[in-house]
MARPABA-306172 format. One record per residue: residue number from 1; x, y, z of N, C-alpha, C, O in turn; residue in three letters. Coordinates in nm, 4 decimals. Layout:
ROSE   resi       n.px       n.py       n.pz      ca.px      ca.py      ca.pz       c.px       c.py       c.pz       o.px       o.py       o.pz   resn
ROSE    NUM          X          Y          Z          X          Y          Z          X          Y          Z          X          Y          Z    ALA
...
REM end
This chain:
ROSE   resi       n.px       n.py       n.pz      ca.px      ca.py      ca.pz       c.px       c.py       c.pz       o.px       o.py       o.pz   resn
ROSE      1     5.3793     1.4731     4.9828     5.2809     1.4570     4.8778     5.3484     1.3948     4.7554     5.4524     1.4450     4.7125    UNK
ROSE      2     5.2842     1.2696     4.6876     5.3553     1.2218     4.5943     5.2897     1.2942     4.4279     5.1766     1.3048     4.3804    UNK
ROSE      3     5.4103     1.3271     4.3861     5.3399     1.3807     4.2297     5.4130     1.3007     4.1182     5.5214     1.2436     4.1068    UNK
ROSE      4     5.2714     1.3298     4.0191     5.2297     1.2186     3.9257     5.3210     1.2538     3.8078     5.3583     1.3710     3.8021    UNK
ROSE      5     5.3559     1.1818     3.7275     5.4290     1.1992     3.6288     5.3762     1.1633     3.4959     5.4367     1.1775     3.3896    UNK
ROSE      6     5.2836     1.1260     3.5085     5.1784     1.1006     3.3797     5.1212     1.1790     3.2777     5.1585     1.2953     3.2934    UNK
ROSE      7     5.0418     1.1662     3.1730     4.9816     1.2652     3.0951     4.8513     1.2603     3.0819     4.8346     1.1454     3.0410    UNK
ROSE      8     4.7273     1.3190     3.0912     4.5791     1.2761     3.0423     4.5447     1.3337     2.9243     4.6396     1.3910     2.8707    UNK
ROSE      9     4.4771     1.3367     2.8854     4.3972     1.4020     2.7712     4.2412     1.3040     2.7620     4.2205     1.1855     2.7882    UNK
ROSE     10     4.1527     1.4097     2.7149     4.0148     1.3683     2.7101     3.9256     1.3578     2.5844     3.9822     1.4065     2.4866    UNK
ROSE     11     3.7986     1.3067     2.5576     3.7500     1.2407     2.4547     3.5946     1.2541     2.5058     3.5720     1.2136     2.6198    UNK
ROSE     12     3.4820     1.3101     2.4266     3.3541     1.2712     2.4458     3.3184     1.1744     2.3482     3.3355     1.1877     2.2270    UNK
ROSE     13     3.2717     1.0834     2.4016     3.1406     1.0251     2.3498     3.0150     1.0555     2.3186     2.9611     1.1299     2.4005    UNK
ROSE     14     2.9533     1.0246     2.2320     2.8543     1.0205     2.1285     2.7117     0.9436     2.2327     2.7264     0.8405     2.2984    UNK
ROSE     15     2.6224     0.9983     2.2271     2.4919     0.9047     2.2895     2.5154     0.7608     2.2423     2.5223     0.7396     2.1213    UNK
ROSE     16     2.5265     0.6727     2.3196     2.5465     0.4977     2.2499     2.7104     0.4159     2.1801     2.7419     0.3095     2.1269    UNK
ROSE     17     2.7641     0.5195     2.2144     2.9258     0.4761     2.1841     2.9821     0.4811     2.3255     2.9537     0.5626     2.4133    UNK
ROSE     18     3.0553     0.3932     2.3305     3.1859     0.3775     2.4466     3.2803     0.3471     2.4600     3.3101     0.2300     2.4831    UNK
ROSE     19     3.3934     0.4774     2.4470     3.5319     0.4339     2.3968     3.6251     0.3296     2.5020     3.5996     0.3142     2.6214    UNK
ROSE     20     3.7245     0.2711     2.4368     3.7923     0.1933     2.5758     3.9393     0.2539     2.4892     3.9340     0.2931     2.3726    UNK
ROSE     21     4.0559     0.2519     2.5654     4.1872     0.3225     2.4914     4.2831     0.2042     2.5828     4.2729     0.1651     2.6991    UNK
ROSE     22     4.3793     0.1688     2.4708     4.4728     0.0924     2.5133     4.5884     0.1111     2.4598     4.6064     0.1399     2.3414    UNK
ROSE     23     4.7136     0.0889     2.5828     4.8437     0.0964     2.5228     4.9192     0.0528     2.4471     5.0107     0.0215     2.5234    UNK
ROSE     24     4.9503     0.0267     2.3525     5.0791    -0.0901     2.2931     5.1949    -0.0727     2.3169     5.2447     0.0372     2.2924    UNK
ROSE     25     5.2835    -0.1937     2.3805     5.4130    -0.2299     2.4612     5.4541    -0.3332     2.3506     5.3847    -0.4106     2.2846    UNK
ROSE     26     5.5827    -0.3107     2.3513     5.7120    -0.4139     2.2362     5.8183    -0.4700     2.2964     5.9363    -0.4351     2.2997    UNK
ROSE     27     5.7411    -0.5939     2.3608     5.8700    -0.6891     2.4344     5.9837    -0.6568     2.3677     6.0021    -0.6349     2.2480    UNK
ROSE     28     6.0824    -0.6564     2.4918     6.1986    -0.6553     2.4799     6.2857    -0.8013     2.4151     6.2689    -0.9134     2.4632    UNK
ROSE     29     6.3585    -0.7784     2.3240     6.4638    -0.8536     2.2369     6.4847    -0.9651     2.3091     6.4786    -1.0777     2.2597    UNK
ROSE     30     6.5052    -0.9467     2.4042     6.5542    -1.1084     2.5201     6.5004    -1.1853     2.5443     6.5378    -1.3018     2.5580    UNK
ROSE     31     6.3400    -1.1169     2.5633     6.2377    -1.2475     2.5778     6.1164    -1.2582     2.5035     6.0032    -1.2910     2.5393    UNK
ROSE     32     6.1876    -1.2053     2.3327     6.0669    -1.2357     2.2486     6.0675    -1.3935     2.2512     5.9547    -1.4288     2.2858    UNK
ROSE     33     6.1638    -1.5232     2.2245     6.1966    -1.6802     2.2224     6.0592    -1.7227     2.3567     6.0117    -1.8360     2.3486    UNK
ROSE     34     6.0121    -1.6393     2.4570     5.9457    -1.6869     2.5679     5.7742    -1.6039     2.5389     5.6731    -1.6655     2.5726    UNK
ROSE     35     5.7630    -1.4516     2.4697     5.6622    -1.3851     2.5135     5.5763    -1.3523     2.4122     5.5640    -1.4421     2.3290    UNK
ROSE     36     5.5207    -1.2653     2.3945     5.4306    -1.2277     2.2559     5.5434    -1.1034     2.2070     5.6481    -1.0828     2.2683    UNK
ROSE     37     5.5098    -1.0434     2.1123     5.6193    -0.9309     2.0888     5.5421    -0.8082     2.1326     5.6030    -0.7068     2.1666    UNK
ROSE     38     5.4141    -0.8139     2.1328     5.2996    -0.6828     2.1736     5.2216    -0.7286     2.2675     5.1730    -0.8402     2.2494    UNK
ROSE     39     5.1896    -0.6546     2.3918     5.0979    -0.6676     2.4574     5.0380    -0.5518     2.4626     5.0667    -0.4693     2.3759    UNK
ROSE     40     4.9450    -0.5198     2.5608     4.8271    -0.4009     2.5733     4.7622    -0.3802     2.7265     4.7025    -0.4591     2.7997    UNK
ROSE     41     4.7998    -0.2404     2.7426     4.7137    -0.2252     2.8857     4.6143    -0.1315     2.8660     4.6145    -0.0482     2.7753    UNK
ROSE     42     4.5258    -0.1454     2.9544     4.4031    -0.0502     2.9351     4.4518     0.0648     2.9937     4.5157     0.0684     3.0989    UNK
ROSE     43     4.4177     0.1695     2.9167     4.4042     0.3198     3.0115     4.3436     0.3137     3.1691     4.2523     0.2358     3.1962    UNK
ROSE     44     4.3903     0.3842     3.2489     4.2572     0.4098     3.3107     4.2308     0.5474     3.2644     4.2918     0.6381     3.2077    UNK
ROSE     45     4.0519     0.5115     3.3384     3.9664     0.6344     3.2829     3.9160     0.6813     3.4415     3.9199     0.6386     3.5569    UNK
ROSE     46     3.8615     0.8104     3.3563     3.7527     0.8893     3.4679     3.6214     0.8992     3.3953     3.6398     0.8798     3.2751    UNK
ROSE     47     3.4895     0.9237     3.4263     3.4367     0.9299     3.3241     3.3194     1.0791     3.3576     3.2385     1.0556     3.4474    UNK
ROSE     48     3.3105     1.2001     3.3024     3.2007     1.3022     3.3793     3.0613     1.3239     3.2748     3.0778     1.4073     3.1857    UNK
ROSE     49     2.9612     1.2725     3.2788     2.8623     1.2924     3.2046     2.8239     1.4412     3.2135     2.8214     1.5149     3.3120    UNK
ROSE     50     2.7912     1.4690     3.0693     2.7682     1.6218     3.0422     2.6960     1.6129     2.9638     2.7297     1.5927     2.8471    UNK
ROSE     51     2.5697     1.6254     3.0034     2.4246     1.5942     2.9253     2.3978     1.4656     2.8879     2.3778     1.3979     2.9887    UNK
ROSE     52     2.3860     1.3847     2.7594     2.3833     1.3076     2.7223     2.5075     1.2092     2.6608     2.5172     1.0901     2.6316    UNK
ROSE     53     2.6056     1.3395     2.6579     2.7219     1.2602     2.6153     2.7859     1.2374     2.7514     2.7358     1.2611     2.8613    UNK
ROSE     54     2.9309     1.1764     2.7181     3.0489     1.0947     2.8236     3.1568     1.1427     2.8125     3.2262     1.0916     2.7246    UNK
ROSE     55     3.2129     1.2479     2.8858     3.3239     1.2895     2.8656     3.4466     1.2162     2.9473     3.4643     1.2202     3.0690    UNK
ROSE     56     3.5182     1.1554     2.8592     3.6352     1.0351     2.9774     3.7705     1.0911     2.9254     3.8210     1.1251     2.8185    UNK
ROSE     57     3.8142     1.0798     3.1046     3.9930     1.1448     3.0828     4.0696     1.0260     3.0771     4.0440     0.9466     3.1676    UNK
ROSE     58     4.1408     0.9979     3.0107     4.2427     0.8795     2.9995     4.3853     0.9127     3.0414     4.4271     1.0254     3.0146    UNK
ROSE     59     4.4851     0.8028     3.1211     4.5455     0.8838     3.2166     4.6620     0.7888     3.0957     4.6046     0.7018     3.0301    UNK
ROSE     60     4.7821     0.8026     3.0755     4.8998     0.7740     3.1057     5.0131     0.7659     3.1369     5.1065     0.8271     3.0853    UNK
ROSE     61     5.0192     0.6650     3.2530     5.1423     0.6198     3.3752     5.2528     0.6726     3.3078     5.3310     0.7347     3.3797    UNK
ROSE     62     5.2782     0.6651     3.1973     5.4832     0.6179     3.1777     5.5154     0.7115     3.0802     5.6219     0.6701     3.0342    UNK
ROSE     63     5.4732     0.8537     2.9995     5.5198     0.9209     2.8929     5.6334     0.8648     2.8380     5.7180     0.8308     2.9206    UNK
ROSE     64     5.6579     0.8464     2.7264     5.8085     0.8028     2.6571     5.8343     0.9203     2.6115     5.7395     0.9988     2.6124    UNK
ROSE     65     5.9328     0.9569     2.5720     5.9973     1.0626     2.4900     5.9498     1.0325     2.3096     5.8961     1.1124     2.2329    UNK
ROSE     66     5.9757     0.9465     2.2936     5.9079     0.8940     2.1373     5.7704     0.8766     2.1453     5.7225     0.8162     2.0494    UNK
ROSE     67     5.6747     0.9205     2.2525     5.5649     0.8506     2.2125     5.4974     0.7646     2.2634     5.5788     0.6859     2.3117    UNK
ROSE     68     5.3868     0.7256     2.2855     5.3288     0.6261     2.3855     5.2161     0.5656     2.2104     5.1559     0.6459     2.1391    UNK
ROSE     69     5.2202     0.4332     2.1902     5.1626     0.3893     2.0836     4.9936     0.3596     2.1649     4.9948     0.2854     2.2631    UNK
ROSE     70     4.8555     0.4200     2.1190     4.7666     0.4164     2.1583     4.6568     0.3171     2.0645     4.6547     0.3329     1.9425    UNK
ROSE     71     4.5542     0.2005     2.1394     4.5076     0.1747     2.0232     4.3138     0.2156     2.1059     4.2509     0.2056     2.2113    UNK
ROSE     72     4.3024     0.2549     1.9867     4.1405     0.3222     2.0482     4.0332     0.2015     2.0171     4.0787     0.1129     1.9448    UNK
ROSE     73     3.9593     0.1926     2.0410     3.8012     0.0929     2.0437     3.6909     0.1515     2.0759     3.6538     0.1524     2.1932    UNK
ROSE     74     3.6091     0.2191     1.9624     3.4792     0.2861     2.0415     3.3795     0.1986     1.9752     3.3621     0.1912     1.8535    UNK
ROSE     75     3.3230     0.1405     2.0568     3.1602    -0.0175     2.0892     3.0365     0.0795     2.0798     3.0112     0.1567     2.1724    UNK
ROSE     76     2.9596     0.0735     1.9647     2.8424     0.1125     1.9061     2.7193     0.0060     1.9694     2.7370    -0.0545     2.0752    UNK
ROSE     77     2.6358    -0.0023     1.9152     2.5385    -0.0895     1.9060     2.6125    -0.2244     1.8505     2.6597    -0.3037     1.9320    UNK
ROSE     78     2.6224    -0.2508     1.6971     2.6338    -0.3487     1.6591     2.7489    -0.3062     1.6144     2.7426    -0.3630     1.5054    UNK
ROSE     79     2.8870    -0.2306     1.6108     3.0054    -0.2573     1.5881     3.0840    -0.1625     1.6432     3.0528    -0.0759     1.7249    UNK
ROSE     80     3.2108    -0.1898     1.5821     3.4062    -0.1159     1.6982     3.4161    -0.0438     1.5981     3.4285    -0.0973     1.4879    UNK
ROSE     81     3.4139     0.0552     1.6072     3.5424     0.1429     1.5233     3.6836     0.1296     1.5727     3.6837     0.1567     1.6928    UNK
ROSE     82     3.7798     0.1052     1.5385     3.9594     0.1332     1.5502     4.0317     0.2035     1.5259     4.0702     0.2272     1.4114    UNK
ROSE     83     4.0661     0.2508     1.6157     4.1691     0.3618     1.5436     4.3274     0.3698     1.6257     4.3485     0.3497     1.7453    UNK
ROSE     84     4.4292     0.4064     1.5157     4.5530     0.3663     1.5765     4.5520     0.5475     1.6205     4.5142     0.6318     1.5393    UNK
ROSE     85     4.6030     0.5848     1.7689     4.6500     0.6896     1.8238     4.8125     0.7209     1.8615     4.8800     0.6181     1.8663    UNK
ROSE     86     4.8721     0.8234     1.8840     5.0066     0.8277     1.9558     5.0014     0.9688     2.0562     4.9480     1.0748     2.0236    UNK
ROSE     87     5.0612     0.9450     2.1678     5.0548     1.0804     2.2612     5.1919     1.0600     2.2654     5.2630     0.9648     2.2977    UNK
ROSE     88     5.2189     1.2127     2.2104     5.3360     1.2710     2.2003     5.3677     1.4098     2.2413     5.3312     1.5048     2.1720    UNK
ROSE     89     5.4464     1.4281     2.3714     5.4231     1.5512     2.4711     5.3133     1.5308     2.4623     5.2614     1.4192     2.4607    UNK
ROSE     90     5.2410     1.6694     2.4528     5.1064     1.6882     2.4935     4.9971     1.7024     2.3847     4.9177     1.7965     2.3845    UNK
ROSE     91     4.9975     1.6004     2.2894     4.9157     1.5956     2.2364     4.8975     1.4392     2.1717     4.9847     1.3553     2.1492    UNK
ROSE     92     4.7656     1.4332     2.1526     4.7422     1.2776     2.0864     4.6908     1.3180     1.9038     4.6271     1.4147     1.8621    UNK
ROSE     93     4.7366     1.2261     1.8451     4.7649     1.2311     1.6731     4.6780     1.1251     1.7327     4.6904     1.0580     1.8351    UNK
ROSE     94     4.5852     1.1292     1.6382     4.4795     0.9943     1.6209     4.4568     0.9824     1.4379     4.4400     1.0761     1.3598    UNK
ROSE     95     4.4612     0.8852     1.4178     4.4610     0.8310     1.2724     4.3565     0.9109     1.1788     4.2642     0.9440     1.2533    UNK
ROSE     96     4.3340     0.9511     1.0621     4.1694     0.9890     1.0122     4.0993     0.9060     0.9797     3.9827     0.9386     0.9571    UNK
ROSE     97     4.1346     0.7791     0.9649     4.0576     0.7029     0.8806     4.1298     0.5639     0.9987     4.2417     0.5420     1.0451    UNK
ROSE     98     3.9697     0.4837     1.0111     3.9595     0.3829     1.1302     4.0589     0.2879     1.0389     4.0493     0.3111     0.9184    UNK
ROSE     99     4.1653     0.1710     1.0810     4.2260     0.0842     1.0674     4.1443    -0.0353     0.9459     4.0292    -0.0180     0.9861    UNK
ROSE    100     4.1321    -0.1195     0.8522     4.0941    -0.2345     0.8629     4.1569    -0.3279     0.9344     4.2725    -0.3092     0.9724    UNK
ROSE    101     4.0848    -0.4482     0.9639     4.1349    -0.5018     1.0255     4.0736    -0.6611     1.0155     3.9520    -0.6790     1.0099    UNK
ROSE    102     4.1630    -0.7659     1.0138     4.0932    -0.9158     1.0278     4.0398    -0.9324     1.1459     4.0590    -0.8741     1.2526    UNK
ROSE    103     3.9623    -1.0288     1.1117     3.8663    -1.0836     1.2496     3.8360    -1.2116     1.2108     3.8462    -1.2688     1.1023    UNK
ROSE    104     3.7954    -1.2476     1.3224     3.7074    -1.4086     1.3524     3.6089    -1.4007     1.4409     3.6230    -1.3265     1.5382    UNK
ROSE    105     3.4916    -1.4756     1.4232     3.3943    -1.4869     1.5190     3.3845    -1.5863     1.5873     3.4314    -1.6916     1.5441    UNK
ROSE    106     3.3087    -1.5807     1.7378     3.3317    -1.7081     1.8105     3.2239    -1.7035     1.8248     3.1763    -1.5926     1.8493    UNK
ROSE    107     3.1441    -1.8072     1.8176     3.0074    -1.8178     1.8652     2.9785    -1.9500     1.9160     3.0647    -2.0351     1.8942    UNK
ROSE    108     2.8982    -1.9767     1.9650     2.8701    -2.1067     2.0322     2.7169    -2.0969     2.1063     2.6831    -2.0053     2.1813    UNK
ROSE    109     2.6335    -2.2115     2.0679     2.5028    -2.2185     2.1241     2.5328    -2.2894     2.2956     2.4509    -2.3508     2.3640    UNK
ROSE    110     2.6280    -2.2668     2.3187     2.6771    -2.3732     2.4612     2.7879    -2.2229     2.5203     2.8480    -2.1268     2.4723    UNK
ROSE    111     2.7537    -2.3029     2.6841     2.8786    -2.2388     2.7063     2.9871    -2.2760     2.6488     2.9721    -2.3837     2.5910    UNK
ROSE    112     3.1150    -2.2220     2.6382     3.2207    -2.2411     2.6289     3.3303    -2.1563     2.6843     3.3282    -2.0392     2.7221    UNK
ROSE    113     3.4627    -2.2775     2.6783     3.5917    -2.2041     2.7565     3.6549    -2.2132     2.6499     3.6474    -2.3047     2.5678    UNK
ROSE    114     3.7452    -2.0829     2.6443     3.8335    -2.0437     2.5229     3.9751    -2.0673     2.6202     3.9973    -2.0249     2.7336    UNK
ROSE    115     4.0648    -2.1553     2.5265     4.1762    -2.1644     2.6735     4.3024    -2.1980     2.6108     4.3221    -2.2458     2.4991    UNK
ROSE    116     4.3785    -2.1675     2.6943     4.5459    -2.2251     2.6251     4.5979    -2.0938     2.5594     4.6348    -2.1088     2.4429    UNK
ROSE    117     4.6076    -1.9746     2.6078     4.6826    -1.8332     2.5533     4.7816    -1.8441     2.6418     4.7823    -1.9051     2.7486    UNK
ROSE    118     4.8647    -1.7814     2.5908     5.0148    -1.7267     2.6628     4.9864    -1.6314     2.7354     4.8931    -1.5545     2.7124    UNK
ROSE    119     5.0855    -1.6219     2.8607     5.0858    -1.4880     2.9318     5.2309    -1.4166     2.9269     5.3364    -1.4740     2.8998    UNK
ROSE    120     5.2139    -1.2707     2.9607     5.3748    -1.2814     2.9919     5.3987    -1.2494     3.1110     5.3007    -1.2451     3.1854    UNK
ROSE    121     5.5292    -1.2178     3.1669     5.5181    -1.1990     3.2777     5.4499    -1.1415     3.4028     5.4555    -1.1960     3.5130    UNK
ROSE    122     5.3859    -1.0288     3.3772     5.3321    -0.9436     3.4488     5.1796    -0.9661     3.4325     5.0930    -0.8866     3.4690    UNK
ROSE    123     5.1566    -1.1001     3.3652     5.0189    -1.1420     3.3021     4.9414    -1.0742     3.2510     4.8205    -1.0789     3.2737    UNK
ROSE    124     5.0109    -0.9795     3.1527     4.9491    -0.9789     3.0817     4.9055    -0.9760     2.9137     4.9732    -0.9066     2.8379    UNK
ROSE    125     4.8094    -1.0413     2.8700     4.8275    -1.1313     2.8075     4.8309    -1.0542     2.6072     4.8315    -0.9362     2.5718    UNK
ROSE    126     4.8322    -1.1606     2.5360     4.8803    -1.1125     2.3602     4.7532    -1.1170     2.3158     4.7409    -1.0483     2.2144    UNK
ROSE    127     4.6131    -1.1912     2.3641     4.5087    -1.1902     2.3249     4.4021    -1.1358     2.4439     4.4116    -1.1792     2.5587    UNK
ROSE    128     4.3158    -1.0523     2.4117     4.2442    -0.9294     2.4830     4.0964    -0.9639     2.4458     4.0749    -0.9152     2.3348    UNK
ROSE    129     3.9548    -1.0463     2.5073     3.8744    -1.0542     2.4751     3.7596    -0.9292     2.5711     3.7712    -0.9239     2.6935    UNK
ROSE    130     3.6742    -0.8541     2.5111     3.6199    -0.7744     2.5839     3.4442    -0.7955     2.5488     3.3971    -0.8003     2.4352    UNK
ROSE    131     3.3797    -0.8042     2.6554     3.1973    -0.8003     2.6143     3.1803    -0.6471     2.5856     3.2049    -0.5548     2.6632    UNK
ROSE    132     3.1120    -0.6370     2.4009     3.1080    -0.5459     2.3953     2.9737    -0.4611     2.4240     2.9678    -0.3492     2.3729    UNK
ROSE    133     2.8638    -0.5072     2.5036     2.7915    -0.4631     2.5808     2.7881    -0.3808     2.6838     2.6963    -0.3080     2.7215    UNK
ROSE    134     2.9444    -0.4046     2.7476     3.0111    -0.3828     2.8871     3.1135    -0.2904     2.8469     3.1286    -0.1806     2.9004    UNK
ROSE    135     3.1983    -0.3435     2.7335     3.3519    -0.2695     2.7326     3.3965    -0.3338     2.8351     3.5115    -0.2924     2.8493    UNK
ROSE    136     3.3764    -0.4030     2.9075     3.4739    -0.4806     3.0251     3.5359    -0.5827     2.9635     3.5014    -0.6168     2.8504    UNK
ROSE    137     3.6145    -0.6315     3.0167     3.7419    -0.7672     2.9594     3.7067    -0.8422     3.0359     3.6913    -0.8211     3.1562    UNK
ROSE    138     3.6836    -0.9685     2.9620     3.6491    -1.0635     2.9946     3.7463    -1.1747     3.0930     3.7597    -1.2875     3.0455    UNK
ROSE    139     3.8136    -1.1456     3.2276     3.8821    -1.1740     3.3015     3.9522    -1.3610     3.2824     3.8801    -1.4592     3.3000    UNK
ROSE    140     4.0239    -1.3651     3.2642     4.0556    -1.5086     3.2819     4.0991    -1.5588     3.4360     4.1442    -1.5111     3.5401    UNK
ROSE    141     4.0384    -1.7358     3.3591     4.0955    -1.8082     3.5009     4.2816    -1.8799     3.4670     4.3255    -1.9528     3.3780    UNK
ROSE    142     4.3391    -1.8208     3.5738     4.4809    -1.8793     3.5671     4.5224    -1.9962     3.5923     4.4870    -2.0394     3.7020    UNK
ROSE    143     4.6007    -2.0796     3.5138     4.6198    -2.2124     3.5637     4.7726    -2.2966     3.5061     4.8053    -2.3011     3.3875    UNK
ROSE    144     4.8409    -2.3501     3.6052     4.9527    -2.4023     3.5667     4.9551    -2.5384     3.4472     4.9109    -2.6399     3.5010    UNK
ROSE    145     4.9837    -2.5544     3.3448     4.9868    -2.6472     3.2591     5.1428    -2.7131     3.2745     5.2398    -2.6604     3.2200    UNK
ROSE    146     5.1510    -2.8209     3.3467     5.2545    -2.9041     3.3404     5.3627    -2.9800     3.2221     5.4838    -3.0020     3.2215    UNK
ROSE    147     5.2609    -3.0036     3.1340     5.3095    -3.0370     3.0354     5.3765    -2.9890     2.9607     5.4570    -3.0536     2.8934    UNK
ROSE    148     5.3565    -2.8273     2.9507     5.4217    -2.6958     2.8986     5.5271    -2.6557     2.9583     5.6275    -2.6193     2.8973    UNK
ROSE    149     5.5146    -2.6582     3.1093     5.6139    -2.5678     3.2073     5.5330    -2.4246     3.1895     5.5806    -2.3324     3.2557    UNK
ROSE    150     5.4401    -2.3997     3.1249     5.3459    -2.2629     3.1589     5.2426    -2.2334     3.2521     5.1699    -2.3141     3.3099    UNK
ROSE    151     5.2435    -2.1231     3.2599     5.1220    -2.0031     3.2949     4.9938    -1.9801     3.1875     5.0038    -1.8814     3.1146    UNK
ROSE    152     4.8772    -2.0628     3.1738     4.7850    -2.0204     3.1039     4.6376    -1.9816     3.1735     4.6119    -1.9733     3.2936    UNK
ROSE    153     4.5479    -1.9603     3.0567     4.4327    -1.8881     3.1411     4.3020    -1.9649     3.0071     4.2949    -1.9957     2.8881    UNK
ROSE    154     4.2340    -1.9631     3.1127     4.1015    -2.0188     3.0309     3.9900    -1.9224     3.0365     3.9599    -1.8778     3.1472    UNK
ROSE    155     3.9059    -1.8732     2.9022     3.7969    -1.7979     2.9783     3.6493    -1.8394     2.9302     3.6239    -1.8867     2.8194    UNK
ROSE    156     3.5655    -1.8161     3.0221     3.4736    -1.8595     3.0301     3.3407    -1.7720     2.9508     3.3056    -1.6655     3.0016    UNK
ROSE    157     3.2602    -1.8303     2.8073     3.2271    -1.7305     2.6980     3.0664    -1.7828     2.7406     3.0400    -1.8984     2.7736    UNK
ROSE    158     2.9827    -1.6882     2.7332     2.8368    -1.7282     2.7602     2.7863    -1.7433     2.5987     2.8319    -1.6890     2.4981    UNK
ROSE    159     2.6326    -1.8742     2.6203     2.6147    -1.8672     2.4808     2.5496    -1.7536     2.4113     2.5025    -1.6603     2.4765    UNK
ROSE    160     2.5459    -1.7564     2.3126     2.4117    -1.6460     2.2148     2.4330    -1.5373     2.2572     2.3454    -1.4509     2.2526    UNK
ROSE    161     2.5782    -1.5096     2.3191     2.6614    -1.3831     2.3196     2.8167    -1.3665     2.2248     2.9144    -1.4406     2.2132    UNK
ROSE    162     2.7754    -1.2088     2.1581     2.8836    -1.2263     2.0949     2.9908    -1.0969     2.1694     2.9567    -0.9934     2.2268    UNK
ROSE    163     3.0956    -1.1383     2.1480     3.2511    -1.1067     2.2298     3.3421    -1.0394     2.0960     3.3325    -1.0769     1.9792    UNK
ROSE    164     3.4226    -0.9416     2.1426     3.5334    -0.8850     2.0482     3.6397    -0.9484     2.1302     3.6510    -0.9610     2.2522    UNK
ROSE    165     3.7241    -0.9892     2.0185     3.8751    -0.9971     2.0782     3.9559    -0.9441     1.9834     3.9307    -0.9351     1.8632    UNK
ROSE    166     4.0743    -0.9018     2.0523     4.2098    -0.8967     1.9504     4.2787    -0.9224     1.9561     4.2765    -1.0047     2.0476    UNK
ROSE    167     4.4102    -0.9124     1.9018     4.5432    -0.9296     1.9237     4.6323    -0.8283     1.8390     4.5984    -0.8036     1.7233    UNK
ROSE    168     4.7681    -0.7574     1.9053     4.8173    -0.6910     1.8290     4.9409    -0.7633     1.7501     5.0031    -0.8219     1.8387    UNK
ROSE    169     5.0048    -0.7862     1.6257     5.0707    -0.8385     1.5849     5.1332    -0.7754     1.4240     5.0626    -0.7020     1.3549    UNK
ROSE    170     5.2468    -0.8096     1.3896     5.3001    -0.7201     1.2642     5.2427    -0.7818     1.1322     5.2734    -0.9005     1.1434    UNK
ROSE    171     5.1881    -0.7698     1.0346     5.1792    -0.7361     0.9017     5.2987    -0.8691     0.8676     5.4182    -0.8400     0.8617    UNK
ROSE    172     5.2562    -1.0009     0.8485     5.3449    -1.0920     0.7593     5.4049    -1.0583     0.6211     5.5117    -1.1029     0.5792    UNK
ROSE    173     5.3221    -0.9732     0.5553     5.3236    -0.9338     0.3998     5.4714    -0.8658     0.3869     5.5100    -0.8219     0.2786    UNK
REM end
């Protein structure tokens, strides 16, 4: 029997909110010259409805001893709340007060392909677009660019829909 070495902890949702929880990872020194310096994996979840609310267990694979850096996203009707988290042993510190944060909007009366992001190795990628209707990520198509010597991905945005994306990155100031 194989046993798990991971940690969960759980979260209800609110009638009309749906949280998504993601990791933050800090490329290693060697191949910041090639990668992004932050990438992000999604939790996985479980999810057990209990009445009207959503009770979801979020699992994570890899405990660090310092800490696992968490970034939260709970999708309302018409907006994200953010919040920066950390699971440490057995407990998660979640921020009190949601992040600000910059943004941009993409909109387009046409389809459109959003294209030309970096990947890193394990593909995955420094910019994270998700339908926030769905909470699903908006999957890219992979494709070799010659001219580069890269690995990029194009994705494909429907019109008179609007999309969250992010990216995690340090504070220039």
């Amino acid at each position: 029997m194989e046993e798990w070495k991971g940690k969960h902890f759980s979260i209800t949702d609110p009638k009309g909110v749906n949280t998504v929880i993601y990791e933050v990872y800090i490329t290693n020194k060697e191949y910041l010259h090639k990668y992004p310096k932050y990438t992000v994996e999604r939790l996985r979840t479980t999810e057990t409805l209990v009445g009207e609310l959503s009770r979801k267990t979020f699992y994570v694979d890899d405990p660090q001893d310092n800490g696992n850096q968490l970034i939260i996203f709970s999708f309302a009707k018409d907006k994200v709340v953010i919040n920066n988290g950390l699971l440490i042993k057995d407990e998660v510190r979640i921020t009190k007060k949601p992040l600000p944060f910059k943004y941009n909007t993409i909109y387009s009366e046409k389809e459109t392909e959003l294209k030309d992001f970096k990947y890193t190795p394990n593909l995955k990628r420094a910019i994270t677009i998700i339908d926030p209707e769905t909470t699903e990520e908006i999957k890219p198509v992979l494709y070799y660019d010659e001219a580069t010597d890269e690995v990029k991905g194009k994705c494909k945005l429907k019109p008179y829909k609007s999309y969250f994306a992010f990216e995690i990155r340090d504070d220039k100031k």
